[in-house]
PyMOL Python script that loads the backbone (N, CA, C, O; Angstrom):
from pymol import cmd

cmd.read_pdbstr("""\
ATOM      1  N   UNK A   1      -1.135  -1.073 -16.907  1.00  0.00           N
ATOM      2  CA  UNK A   1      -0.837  -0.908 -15.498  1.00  0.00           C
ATOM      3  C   UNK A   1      -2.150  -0.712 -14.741  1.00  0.00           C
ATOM      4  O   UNK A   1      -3.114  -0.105 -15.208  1.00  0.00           O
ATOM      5  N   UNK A   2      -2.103  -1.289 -13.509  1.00  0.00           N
ATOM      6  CA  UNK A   2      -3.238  -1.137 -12.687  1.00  0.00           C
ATOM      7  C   UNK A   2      -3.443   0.420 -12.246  1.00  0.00           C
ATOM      8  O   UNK A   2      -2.562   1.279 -12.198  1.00  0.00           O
ATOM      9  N   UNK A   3      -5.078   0.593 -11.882  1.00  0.00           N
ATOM     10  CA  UNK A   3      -5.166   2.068 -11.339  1.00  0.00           C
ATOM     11  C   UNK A   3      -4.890   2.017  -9.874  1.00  0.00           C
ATOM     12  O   UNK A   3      -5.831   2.249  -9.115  1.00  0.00           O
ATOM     13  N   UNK A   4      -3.751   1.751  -9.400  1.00  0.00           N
ATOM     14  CA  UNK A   4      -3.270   2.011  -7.753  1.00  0.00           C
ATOM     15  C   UNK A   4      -3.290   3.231  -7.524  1.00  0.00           C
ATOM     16  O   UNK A   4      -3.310   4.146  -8.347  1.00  0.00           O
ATOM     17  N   UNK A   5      -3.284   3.295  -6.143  1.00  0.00           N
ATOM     18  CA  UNK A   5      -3.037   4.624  -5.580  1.00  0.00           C
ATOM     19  C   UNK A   5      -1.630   4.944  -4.749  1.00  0.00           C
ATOM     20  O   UNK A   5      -1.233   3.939  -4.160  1.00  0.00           O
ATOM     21  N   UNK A   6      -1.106   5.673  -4.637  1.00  0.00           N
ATOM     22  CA  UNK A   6       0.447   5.837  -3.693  1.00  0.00           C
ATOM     23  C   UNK A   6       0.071   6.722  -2.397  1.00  0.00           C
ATOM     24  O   UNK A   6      -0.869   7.483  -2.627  1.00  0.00           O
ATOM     25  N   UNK A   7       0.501   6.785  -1.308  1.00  0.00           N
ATOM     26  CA  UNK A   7      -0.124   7.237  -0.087  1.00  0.00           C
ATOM     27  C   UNK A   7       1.699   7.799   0.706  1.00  0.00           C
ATOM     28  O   UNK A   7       2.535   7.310   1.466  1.00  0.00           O
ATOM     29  N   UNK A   8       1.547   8.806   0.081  1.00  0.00           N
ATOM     30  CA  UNK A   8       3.182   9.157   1.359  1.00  0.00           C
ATOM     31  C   UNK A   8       2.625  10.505   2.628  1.00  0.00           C
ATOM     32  O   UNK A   8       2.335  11.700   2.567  1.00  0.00           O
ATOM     33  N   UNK A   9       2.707   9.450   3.699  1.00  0.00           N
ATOM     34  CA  UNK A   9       2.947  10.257   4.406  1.00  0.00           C
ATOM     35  C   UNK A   9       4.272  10.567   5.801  1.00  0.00           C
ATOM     36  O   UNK A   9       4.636   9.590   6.457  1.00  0.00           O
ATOM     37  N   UNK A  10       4.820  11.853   6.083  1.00  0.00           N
ATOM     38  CA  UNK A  10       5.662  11.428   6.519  1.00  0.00           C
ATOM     39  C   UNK A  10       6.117  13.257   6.173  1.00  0.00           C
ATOM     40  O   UNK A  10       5.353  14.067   5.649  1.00  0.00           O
ATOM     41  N   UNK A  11       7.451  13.524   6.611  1.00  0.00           N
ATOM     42  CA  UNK A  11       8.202  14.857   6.361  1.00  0.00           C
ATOM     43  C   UNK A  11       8.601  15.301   5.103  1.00  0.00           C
ATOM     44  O   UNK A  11       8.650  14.550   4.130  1.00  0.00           O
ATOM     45  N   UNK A  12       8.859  16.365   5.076  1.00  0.00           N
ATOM     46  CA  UNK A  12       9.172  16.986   3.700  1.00  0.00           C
ATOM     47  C   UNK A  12      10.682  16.024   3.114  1.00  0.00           C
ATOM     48  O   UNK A  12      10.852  15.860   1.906  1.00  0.00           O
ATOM     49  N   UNK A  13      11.185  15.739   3.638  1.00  0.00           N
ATOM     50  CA  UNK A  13      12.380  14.871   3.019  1.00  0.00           C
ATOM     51  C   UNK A  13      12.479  13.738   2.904  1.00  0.00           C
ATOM     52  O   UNK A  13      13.125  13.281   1.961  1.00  0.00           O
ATOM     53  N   UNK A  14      11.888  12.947   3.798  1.00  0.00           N
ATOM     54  CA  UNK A  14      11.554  11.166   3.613  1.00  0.00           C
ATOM     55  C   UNK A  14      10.140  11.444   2.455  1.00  0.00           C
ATOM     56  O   UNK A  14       9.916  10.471   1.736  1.00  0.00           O
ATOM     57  N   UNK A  15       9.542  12.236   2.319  1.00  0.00           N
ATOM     58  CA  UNK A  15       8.570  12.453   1.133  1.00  0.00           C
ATOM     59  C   UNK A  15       9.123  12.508  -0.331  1.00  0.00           C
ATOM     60  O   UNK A  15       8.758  11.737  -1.218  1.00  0.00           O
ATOM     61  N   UNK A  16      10.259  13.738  -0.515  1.00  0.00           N
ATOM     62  CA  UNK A  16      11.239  13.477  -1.674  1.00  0.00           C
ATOM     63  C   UNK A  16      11.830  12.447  -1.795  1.00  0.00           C
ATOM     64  O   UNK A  16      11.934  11.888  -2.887  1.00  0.00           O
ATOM     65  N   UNK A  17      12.370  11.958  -0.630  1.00  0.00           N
ATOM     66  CA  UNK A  17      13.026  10.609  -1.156  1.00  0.00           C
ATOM     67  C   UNK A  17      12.256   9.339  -1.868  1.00  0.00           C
ATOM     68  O   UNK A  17      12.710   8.660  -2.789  1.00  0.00           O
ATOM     69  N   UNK A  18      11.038   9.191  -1.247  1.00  0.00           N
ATOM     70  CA  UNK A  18       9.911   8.257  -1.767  1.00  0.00           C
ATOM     71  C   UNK A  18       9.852   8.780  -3.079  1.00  0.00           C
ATOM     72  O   UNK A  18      10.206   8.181  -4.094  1.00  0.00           O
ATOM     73  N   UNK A  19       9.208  10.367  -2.988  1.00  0.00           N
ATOM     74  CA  UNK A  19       9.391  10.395  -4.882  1.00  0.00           C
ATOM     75  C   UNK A  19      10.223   9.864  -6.001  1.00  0.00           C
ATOM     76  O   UNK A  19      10.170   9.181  -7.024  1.00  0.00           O
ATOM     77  N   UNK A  20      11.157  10.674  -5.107  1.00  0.00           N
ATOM     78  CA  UNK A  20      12.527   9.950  -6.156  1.00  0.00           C
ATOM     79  C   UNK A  20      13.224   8.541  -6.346  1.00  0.00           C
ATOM     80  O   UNK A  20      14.093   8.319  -7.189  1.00  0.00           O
ATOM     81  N   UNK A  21      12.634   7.463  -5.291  1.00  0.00           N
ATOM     82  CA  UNK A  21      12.850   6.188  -5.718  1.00  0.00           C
ATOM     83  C   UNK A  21      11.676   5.807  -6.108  1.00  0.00           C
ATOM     84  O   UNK A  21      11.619   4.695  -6.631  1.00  0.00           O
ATOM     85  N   UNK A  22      10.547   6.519  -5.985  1.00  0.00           N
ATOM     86  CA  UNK A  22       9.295   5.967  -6.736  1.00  0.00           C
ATOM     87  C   UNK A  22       9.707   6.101  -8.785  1.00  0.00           C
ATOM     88  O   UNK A  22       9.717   5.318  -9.735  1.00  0.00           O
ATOM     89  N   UNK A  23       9.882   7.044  -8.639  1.00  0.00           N
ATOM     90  CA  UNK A  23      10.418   7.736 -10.317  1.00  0.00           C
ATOM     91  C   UNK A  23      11.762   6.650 -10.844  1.00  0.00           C
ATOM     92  O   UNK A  23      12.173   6.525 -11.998  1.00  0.00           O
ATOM     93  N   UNK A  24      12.207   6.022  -9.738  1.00  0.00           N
ATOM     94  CA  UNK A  24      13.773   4.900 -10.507  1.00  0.00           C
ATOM     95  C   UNK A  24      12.942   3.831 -10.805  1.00  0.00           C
ATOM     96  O   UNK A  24      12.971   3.259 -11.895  1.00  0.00           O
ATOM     97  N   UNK A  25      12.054   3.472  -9.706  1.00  0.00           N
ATOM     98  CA  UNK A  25      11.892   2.175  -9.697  1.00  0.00           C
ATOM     99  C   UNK A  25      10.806   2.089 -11.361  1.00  0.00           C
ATOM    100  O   UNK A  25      11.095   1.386 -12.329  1.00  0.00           O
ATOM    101  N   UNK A  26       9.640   2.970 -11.260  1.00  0.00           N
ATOM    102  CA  UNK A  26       9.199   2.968 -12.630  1.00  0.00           C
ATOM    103  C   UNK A  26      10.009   3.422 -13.992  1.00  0.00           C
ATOM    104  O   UNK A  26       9.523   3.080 -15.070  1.00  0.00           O
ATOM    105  N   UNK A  27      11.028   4.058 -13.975  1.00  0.00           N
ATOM    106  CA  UNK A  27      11.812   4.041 -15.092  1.00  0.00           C
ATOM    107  C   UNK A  27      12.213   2.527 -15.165  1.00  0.00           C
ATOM    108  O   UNK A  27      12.021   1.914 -16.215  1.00  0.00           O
ATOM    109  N   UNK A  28      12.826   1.846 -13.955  1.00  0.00           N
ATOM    110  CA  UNK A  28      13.761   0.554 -14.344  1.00  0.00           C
ATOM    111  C   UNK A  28      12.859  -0.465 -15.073  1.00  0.00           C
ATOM    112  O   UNK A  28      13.172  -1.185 -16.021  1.00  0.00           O
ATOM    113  N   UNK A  29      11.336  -0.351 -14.251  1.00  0.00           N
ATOM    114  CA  UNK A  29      10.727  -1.498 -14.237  1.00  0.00           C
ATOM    115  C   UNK A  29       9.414  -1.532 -15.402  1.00  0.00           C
ATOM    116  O   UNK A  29       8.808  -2.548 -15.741  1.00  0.00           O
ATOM    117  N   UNK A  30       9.152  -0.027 -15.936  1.00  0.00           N
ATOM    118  CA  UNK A  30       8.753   0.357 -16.191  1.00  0.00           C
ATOM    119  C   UNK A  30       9.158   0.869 -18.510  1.00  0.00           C
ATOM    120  O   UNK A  30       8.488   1.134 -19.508  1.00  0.00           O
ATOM    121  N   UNK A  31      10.780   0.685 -18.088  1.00  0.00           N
ATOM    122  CA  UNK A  31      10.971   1.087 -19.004  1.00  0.00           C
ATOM    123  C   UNK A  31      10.996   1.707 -19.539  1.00  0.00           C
ATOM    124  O   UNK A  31      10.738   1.406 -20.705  1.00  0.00           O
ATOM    125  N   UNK A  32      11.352   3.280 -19.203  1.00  0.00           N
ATOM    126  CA  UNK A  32      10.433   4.423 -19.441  1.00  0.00           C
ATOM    127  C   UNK A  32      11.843   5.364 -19.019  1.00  0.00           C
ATOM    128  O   UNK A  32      12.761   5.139 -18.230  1.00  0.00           O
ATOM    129  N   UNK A  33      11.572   6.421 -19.860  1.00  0.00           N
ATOM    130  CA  UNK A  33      13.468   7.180 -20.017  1.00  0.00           C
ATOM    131  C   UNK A  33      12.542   8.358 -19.101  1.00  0.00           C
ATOM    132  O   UNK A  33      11.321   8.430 -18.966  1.00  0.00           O
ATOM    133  N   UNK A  34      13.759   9.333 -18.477  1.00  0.00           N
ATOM    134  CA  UNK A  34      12.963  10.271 -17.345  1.00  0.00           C
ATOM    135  C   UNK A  34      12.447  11.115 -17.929  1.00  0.00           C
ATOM    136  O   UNK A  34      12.301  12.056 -17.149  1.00  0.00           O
ATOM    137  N   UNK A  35      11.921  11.439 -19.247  1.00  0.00           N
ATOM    138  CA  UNK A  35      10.869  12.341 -19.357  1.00  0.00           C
ATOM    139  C   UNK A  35       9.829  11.941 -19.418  1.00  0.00           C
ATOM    140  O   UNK A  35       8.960  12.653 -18.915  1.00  0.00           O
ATOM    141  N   UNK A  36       9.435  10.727 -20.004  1.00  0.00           N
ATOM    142  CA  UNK A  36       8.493   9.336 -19.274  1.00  0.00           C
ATOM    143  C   UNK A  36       8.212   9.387 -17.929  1.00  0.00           C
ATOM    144  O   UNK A  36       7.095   9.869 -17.743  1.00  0.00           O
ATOM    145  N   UNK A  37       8.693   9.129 -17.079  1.00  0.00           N
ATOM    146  CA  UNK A  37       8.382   8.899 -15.839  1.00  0.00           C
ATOM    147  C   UNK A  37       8.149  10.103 -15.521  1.00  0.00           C
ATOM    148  O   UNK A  37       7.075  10.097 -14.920  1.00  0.00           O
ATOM    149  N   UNK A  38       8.642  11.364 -15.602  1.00  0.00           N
ATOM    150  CA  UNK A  38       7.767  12.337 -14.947  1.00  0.00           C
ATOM    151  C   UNK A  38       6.953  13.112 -15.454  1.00  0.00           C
ATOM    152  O   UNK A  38       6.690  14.252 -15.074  1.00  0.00           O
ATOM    153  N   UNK A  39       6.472  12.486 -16.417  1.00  0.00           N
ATOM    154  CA  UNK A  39       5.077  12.946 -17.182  1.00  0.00           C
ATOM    155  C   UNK A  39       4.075  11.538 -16.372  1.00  0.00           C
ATOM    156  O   UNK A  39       3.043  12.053 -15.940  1.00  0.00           O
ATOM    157  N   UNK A  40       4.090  10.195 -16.104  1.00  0.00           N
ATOM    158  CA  UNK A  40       3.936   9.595 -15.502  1.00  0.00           C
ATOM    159  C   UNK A  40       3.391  10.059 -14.298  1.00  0.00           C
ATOM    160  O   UNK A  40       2.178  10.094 -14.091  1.00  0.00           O
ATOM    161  N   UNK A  41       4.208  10.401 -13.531  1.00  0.00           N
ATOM    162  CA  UNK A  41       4.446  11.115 -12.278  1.00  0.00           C
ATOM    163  C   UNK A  41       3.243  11.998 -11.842  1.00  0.00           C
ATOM    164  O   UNK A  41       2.569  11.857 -10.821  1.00  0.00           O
ATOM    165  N   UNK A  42       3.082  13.109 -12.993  1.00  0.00           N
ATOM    166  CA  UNK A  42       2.210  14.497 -13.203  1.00  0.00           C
ATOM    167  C   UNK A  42       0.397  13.628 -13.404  1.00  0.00           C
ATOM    168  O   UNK A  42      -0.490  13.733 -12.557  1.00  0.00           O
ATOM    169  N   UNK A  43       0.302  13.036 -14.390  1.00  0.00           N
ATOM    170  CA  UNK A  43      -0.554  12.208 -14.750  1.00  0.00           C
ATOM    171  C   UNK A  43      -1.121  11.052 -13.096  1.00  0.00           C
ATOM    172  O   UNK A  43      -2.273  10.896 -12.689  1.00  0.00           O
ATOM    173  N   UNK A  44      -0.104  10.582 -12.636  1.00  0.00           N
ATOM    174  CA  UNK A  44      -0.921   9.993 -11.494  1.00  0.00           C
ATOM    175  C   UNK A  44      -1.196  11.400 -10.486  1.00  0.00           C
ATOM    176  O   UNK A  44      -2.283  11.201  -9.943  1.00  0.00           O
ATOM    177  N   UNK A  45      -0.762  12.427 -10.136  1.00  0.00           N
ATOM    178  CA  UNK A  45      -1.118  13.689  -9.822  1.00  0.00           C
ATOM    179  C   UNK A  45      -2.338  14.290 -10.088  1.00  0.00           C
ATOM    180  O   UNK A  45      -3.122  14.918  -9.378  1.00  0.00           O
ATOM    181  N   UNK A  46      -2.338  13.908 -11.477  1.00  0.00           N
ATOM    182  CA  UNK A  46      -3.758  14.951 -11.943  1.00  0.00           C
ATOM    183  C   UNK A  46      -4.757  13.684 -11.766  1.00  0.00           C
ATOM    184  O   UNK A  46      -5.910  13.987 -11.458  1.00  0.00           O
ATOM    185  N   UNK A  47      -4.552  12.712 -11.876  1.00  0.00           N
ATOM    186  CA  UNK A  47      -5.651  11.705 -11.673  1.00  0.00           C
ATOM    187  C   UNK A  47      -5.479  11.498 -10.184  1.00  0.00           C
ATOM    188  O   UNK A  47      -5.623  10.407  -9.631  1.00  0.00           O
ATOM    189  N   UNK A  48      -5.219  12.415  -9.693  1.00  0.00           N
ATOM    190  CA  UNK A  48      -5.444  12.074  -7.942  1.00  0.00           C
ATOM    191  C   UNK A  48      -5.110  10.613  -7.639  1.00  0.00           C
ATOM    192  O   UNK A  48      -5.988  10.025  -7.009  1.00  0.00           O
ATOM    193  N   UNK A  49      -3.932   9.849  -7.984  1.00  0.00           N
ATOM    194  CA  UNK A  49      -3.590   8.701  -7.181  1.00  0.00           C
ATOM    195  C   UNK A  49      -2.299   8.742  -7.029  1.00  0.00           C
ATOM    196  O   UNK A  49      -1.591   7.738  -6.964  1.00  0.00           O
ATOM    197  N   UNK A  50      -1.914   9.870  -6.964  1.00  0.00           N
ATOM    198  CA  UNK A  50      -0.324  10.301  -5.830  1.00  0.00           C
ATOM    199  C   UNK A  50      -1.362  11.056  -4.510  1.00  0.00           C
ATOM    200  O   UNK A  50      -2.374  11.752  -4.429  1.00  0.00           O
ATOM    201  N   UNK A  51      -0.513  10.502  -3.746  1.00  0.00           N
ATOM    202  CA  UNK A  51      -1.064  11.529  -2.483  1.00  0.00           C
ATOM    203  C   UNK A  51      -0.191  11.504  -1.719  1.00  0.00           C
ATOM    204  O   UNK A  51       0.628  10.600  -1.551  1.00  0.00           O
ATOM    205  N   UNK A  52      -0.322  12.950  -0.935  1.00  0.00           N
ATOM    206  CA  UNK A  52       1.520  13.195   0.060  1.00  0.00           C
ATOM    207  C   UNK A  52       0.595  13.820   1.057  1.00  0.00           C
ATOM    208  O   UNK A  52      -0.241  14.544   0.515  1.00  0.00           O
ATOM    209  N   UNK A  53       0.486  13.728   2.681  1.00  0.00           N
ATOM    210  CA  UNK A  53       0.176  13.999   3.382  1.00  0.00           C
ATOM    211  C   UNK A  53       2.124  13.962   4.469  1.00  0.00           C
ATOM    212  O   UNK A  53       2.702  13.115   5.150  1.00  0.00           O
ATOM    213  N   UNK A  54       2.399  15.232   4.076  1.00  0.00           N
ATOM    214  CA  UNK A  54       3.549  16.021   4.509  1.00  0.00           C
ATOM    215  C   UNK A  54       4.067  17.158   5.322  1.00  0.00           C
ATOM    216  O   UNK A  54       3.832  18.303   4.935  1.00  0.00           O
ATOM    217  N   UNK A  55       4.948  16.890   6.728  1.00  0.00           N
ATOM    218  CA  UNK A  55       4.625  17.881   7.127  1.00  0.00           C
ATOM    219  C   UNK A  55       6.766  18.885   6.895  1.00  0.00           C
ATOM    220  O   UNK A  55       7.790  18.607   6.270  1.00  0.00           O
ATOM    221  N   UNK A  56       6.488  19.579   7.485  1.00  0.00           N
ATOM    222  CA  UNK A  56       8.345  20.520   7.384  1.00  0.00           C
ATOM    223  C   UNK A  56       9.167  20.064   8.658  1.00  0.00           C
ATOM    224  O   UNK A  56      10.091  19.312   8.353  1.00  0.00           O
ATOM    225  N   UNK A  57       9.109  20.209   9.386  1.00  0.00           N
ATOM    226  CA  UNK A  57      10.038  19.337  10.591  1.00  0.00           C
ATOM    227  C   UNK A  57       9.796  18.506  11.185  1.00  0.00           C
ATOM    228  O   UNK A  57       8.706  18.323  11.726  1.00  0.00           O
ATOM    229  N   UNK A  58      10.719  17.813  11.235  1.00  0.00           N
ATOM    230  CA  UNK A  58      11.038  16.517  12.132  1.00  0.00           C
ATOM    231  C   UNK A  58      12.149  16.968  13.035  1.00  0.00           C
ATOM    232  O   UNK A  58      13.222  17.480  12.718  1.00  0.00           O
ATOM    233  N   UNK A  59      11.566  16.607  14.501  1.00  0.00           N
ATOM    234  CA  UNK A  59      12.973  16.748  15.366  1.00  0.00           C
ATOM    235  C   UNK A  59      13.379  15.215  15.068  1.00  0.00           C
ATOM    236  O   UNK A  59      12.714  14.180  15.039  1.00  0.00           O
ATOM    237  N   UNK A  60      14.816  15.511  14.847  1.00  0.00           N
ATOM    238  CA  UNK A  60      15.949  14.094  14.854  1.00  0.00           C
ATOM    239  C   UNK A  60      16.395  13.428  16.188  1.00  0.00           C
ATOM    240  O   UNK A  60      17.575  13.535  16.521  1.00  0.00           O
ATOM    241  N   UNK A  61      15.555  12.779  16.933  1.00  0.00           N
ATOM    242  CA  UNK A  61      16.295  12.935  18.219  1.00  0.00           C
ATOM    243  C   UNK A  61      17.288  12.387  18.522  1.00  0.00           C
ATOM    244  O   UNK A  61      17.974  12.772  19.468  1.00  0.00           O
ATOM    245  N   UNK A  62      17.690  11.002  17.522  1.00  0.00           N
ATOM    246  CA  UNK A  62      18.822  10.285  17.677  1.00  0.00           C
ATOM    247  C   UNK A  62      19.860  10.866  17.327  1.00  0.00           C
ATOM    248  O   UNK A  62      20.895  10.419  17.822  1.00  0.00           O
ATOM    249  N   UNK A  63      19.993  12.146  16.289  1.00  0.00           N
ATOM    250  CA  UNK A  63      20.704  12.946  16.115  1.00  0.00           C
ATOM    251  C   UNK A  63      21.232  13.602  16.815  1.00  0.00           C
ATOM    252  O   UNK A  63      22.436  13.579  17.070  1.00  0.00           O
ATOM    253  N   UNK A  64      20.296  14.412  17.315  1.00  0.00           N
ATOM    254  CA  UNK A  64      20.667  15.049  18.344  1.00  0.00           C
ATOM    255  C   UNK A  64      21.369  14.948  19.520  1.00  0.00           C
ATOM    256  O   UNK A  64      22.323  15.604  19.936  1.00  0.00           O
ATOM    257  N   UNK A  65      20.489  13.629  20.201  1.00  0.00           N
ATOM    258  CA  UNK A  65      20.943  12.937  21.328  1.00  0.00           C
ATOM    259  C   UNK A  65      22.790  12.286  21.051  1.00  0.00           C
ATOM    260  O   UNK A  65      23.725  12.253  21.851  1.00  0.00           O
ATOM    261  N   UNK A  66      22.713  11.828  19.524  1.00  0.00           N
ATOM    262  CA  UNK A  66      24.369  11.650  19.030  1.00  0.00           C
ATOM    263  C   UNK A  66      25.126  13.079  19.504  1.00  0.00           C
ATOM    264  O   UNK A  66      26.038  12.875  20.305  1.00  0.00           O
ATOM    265  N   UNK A  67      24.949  14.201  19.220  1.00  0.00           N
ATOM    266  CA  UNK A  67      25.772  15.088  19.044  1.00  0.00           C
ATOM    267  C   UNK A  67      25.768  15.946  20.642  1.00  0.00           C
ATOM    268  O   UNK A  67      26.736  16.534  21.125  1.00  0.00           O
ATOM    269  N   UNK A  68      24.544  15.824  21.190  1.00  0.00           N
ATOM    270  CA  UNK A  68      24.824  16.183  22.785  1.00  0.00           C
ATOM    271  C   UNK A  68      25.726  15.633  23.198  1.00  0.00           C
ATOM    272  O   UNK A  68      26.748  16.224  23.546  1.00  0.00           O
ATOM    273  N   UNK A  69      25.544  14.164  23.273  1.00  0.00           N
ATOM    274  CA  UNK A  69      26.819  13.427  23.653  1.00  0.00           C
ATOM    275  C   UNK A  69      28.527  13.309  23.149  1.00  0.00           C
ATOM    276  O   UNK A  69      29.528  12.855  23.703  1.00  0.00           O
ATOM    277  N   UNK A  70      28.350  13.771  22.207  1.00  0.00           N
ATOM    278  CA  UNK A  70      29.713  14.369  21.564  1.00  0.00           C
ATOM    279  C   UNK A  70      30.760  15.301  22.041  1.00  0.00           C
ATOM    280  O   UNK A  70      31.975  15.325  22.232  1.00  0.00           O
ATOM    281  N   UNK A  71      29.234  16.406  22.189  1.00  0.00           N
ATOM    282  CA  UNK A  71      29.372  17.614  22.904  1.00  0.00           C
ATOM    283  C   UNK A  71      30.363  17.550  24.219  1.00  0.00           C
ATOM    284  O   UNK A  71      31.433  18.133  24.390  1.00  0.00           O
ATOM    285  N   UNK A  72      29.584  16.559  25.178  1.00  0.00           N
ATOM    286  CA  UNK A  72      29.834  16.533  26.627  1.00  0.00           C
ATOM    287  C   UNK A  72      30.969  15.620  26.620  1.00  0.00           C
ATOM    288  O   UNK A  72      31.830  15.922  27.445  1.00  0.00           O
ATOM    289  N   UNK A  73      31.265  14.345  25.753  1.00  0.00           N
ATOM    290  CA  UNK A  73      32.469  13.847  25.892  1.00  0.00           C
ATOM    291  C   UNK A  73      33.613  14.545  25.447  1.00  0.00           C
ATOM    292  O   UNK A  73      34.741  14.128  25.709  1.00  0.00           O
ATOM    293  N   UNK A  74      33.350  15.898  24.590  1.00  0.00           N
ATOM    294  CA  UNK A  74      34.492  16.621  24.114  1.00  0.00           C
ATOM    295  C   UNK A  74      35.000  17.589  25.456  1.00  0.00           C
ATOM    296  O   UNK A  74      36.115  17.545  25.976  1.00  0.00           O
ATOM    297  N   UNK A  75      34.029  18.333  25.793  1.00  0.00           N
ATOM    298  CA  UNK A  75      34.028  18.956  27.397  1.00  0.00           C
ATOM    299  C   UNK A  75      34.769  18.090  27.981  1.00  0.00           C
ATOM    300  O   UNK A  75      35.970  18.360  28.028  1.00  0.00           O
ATOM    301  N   UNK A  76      34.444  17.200  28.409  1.00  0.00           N
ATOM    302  CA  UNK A  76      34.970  16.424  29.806  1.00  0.00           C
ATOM    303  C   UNK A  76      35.996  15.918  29.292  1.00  0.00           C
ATOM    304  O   UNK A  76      36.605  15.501  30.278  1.00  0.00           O
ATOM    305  N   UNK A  77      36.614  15.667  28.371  1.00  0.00           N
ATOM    306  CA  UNK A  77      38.057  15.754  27.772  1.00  0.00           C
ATOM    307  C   UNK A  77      39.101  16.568  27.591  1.00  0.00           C
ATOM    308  O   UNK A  77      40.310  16.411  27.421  1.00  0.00           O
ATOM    309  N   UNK A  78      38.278  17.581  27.675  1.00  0.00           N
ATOM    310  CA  UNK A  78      39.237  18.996  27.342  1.00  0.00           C
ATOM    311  C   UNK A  78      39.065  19.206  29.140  1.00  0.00           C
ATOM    312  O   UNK A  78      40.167  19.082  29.675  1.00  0.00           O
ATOM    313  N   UNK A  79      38.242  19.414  29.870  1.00  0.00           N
ATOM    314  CA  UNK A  79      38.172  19.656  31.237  1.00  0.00           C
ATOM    315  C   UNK A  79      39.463  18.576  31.876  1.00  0.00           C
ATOM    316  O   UNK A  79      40.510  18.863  32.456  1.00  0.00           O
ATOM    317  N   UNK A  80      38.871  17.239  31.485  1.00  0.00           N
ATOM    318  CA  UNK A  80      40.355  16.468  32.249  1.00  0.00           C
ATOM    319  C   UNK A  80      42.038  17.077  31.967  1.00  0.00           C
ATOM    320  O   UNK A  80      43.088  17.248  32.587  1.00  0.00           O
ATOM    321  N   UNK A  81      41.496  17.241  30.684  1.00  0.00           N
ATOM    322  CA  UNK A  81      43.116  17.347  29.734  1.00  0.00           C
ATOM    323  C   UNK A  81      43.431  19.072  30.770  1.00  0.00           C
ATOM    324  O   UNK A  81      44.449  19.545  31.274  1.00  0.00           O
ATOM    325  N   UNK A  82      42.291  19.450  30.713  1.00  0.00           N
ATOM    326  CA  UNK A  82      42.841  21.221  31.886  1.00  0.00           C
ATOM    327  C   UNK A  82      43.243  20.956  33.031  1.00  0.00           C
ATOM    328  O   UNK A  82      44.203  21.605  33.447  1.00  0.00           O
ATOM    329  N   UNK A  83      42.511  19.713  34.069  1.00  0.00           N
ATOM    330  CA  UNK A  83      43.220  19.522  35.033  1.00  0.00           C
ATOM    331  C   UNK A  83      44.385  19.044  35.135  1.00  0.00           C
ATOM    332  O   UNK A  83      45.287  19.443  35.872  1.00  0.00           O
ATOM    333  N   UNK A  84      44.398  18.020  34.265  1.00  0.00           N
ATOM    334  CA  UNK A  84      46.176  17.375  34.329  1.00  0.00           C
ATOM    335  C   UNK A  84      47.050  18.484  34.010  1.00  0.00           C
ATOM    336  O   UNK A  84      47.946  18.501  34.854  1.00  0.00           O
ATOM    337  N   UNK A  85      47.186  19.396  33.188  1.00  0.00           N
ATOM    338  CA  UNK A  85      47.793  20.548  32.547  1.00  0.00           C
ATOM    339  C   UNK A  85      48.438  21.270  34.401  1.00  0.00           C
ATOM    340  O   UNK A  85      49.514  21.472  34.964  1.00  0.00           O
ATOM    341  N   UNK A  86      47.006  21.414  34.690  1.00  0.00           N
ATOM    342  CA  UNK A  86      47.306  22.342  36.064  1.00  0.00           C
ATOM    343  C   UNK A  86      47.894  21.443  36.531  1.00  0.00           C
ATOM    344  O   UNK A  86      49.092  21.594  36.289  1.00  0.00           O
ATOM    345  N   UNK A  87      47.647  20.298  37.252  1.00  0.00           N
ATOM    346  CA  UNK A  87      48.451  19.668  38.248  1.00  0.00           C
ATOM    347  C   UNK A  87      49.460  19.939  37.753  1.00  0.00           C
ATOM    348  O   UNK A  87      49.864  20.870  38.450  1.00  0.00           O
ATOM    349  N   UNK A  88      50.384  19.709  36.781  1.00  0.00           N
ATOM    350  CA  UNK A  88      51.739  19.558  36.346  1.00  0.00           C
ATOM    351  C   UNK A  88      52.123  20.553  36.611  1.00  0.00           C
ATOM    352  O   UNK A  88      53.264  20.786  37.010  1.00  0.00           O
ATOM    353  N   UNK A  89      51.209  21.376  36.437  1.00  0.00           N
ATOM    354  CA  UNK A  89      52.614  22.679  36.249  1.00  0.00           C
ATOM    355  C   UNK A  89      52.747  23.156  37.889  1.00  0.00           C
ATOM    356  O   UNK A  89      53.569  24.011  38.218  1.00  0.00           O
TER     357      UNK A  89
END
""", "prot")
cmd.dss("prot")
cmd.show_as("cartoon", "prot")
cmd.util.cbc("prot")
cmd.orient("prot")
């Protein structure tokens, strides 16, 4: 195998995830049962050609921005559904 280097950078969870399809893809392709690959793993570590430049939060904003809007269409549903309630009665 060539001496490459791996470069993740990015949040603490899109970082695990790279690990962990980095670790399938060399078991599959690699041939190599998982105590293999993460001795693998440790070894490109100690030879300094893993590298993770990682930080702890990410604001989600599409997330967010999903669930504000959730928010306010649930309000203004329940607000309509209160006015019709009143008119009727």
């Amino acid at each position: 195998m060539e001496k490459g280097h791996f470069y993740v950078c990015g949040d603490c969870t899109m970082a695990e995830c790279v690990y962990q399809r980095l670790k399938s893809i060399i078991q599959e392709h690699g041939k190599m049962n998982e105590q293999d690959v993460e001795n693998y793993m440790l070894q490109l570590r100690d030879e300094e050609r893993y590298h993770e430049d990682i930080f702890g939060i990410t604001l989600r904003t599409e997330e967010i921005h999903r669930q504000t809007r959730e928010s306010a269409r649930t309000k203004k549903n329940f607000m309509s559904q209160m006015s019709v309630s009143s008119f009727q009665e």
